[in-house]
C-alpha positions as semicolon CSV with decimal commas, in nm:
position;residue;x (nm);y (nm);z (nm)
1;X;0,000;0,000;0,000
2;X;0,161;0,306;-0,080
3;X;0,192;0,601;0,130
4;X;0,057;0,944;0,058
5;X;0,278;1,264;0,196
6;X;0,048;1,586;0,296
7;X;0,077;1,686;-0,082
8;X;-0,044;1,406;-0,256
9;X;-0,349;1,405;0,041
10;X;-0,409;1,773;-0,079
11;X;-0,367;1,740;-0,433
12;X;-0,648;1,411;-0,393
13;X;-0,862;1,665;-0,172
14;X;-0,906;1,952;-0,462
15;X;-1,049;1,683;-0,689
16;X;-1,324;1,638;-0,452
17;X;-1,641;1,783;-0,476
18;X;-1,676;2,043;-0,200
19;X;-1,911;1,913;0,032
20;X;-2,191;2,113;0,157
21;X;-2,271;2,209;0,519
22;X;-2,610;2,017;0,650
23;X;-2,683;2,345;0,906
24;X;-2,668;2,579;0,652
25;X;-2,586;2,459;0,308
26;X;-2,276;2,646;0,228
27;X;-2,002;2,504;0,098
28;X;-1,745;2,424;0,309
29;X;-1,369;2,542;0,259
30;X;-1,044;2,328;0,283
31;X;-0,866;2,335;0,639
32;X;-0,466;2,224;0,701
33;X;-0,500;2,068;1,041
34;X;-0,259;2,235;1,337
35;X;0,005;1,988;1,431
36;X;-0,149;1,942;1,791
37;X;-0,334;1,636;1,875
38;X;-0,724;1,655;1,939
39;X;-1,004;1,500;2,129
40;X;-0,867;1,173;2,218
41;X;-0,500;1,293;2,140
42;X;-0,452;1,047;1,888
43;X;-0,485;1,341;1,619
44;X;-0,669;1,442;1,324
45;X;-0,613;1,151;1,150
46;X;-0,605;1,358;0,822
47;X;-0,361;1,674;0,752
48;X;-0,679;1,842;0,582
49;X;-1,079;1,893;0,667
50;X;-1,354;2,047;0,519
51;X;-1,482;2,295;0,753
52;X;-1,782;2,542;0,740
53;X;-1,690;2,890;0,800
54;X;-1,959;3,040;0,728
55;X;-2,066;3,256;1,049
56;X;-2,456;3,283;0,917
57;X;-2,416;2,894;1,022
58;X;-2,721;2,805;1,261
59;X;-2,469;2,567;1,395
60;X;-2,235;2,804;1,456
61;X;-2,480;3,033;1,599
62;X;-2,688;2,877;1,832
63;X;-2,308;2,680;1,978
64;X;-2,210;2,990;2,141
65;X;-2,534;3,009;2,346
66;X;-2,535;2,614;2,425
67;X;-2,161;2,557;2,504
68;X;-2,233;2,914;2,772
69;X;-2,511;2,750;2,903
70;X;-2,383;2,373;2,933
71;X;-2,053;2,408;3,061
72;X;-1,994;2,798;3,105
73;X;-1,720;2,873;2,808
74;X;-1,710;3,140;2,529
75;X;-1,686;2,947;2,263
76;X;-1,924;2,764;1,944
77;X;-1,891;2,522;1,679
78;X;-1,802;2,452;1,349
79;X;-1,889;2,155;1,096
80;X;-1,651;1,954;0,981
81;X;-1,594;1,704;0,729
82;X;-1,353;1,413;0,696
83;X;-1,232;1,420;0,338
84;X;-1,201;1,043;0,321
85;X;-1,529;0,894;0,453
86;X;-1,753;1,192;0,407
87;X;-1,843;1,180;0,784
88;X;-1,928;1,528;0,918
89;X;-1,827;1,622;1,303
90;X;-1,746;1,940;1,513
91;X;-1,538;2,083;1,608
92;X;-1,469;2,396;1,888
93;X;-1,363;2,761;1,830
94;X;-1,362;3,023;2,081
95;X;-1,347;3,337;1,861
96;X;-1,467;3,428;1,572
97;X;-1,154;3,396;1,402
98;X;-1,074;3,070;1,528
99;X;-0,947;2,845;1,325
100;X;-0,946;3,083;1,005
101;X;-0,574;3,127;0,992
102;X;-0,559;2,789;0,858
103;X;-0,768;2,763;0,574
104;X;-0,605;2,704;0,241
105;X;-0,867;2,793;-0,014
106;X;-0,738;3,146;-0,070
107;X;-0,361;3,041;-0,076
108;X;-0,460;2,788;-0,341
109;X;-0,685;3,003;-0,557
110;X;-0,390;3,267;-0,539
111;X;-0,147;3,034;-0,659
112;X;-0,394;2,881;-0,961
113;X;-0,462;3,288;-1,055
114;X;-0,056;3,300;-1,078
115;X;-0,028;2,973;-1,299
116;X;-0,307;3,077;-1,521
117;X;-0,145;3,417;-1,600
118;X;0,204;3,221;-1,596
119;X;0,028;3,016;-1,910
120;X;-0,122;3,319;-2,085
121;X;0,249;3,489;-2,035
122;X;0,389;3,188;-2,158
123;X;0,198;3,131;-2,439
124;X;0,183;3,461;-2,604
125;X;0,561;3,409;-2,544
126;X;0,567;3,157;-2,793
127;X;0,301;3,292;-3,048
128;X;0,573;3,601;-3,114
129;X;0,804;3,279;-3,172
130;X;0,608;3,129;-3,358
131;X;0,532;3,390;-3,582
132;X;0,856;3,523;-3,611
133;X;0,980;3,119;-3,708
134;X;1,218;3,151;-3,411
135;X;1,285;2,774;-3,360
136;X;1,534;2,797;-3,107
137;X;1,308;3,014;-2,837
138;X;1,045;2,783;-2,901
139;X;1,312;2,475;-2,838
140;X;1,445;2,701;-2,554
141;X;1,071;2,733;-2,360
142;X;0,995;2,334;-2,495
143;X;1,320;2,193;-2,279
144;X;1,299;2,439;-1,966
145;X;1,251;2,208;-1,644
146;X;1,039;2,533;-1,531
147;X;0,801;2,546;-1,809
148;X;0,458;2,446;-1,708
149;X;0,284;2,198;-1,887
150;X;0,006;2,362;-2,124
151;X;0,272;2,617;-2,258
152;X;0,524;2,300;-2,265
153;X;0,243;2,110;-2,511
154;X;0,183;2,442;-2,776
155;X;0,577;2,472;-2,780
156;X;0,597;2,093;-2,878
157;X;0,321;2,164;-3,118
158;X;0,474;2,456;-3,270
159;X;0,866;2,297;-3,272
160;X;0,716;2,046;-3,527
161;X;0,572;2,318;-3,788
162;X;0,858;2,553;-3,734
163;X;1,191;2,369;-3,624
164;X;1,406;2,199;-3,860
165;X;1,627;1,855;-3,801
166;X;1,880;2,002;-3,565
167;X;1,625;2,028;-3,336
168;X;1,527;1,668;-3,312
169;X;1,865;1,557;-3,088
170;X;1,829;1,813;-2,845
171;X;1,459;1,684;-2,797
172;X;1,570;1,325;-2,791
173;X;1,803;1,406;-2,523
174;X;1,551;1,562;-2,316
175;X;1,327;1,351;-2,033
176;X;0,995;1,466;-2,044
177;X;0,775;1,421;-1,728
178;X;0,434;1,503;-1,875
179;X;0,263;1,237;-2,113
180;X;0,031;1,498;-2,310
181;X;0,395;1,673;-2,411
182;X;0,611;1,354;-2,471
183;X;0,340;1,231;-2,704
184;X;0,318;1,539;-2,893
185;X;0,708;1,572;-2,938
186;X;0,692;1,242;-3,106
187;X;0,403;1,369;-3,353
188;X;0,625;1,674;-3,435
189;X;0,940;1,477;-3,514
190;X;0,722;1,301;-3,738
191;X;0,601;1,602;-3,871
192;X;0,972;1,720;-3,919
193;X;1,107;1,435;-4,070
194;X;0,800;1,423;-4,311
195;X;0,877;1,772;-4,445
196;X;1,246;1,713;-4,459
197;X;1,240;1,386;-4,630
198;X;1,388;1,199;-4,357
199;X;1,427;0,924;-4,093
200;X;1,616;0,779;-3,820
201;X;1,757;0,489;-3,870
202;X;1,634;0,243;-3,573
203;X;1,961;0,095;-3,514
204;X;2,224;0,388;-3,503
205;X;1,960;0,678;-3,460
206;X;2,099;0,875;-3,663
207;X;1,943;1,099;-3,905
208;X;1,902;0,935;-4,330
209;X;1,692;0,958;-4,634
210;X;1,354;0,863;-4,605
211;X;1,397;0,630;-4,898
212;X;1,757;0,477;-4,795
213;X;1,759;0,145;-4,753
214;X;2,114;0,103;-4,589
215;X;2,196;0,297;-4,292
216;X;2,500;0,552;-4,457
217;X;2,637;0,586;-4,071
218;X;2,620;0,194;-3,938
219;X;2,569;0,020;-4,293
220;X;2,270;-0,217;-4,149
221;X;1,998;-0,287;-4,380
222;X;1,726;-0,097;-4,265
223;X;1,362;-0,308;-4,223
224;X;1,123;-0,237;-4,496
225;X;0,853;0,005;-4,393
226;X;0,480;-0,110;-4,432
C-alpha cells in the first residue's frame, strides 16, 4: 500500500467535490489541520478537513449560546468534514476567528490565478516565436525544467511546424515528465522528418533519407517500412 505525503493528500482533496454544510448549506472550505493532537490525542487523523466557516451557520450560531449554558465557556462550533469517509463532526472555536488562519482555499486560488497568468504569459511568449519562425526560443521554452505543462504542449506543437532537423537531438536528449507533451514531441518529429524527407535509422539513430535502404552511418539494412 503506498503512502501518501500531505501533498499528494491535498492534491487528492481539490479533486473532490466540496461538500456542503447540512446546518446551513454552504459550501465548506479546505482546512490544514494544526500539528497538535485533538479529542482523544490520537490526532486528526487527516492533515486536511472540510470545515464550514460560514458565520450565518445556525450551527455556529446557536453553539455559542449552548456551550455558555452547558458548561460555562465562550466558545461555538463549526462543521466539519472528513475528506475520506464523508463523515461530518465538530469541532470547537472560541473566537470568531478561530481556526481561520488555517484555511487554504485562498492560498490555493492565489497560486492557480498565478499559474493561469504564468500560461497566458507563456503562451503569447511563444506565439511572437512562432510567428517570427524563431525555432530555437520555441526549443528554448519546450526543454525548460520550469516550463509548465500547457505552454510545454503548444511549444511541442509549434517545434514540429517551425523547427528543422537540428532540433530533433536536443529533444531526444531531453526527459519529459508530462505524457500529453512527450506524445506530442513524437508527432512533431514526425512532422519534421516528413517535411524534410527523412528518418532515423532504428539501429544507429541517426538521421538518413527517407527512402535509404542502408543505414550511410552503421551500414545495417534498414527493415522495410509497411
Amino acid at each position: 500500500m503506498a503512502i501518501l505525503t500531505r501533498q499528494d493528500v491535498c492534491n487528492k482533496i481539490l479533486k473532490q467535490k466540496r461538500p456542503i454544510c447540512p446546518h446551513c448549506e454552504q459550501e465548506m472550505v479546505i482546512w490544514e489541520c494544526p500539528q497538535m493532537t485533538f479529542s482523544d490525542g490520537l490526532g486528526w487523523g487527516t492533515p486536511y478537513l472540510f470545515v464550514c466557516f460560514n458565520n450565518d451557520c445556525s450551527l455556529y450560531l446557536e453553539g455559542w449560546k449552548n456551550i455558555y449554558e452547558e458548561y460555562g465557556n465562550i466558545a461555538s462550533y463549526r462543521c466539519i468534514c472528513y475528506p475520506d469517509s464523508g463523515t461530518m463532526e465538530c469541532m470547537p472555536v472560541f473566537s470568531r476567528e478561530g481556526g481561520t488562519g488555517s484555511i487554504i482555499d485562498e492560498e490555493i486560488k492565489a497560486k492557480e490565478e498565478a499559474e493561469q497568468a504564468a500560461v497566458k504569459e507563456g503562451l503569447e511568449d511563444l506565439q511572437g516565436h512562432y510567428e517570427a519562425g524563431n525555432a530555437d526560443a520555441i526549443l528554448k521554452i519546450l526543454l525548460h525544467k520550469d516550463t509548465l505543462p500547457p505552454v510545454g504542449l503548444k511549444a511541442a506543437e509549434m517545434i514540429g511546424e517551425v523547427g528543422d532537423l537540428d532540433v530533433i537531438e536536443p529533444i531526444r536528449s531531453h526527459v519529459f515528465e508530462n505524457d500529453l507533451v512527450k506524445t506530442q514531441v513524437e508527432t512533431s518529429i514526425a512532422l519534421i522528418h516528413e517535411r524534410n524527407y527523412t528518418k532515423e535509422c532504428p539501429f544507429c539513430a541517426e538521421t538518413i533519407k527517407a527512402r535509404a535502404v542502408v543505414c550511410k552511418n552503421c551500414g545495417k539494412d534498414l527493415p522495410e517500412e509497411k
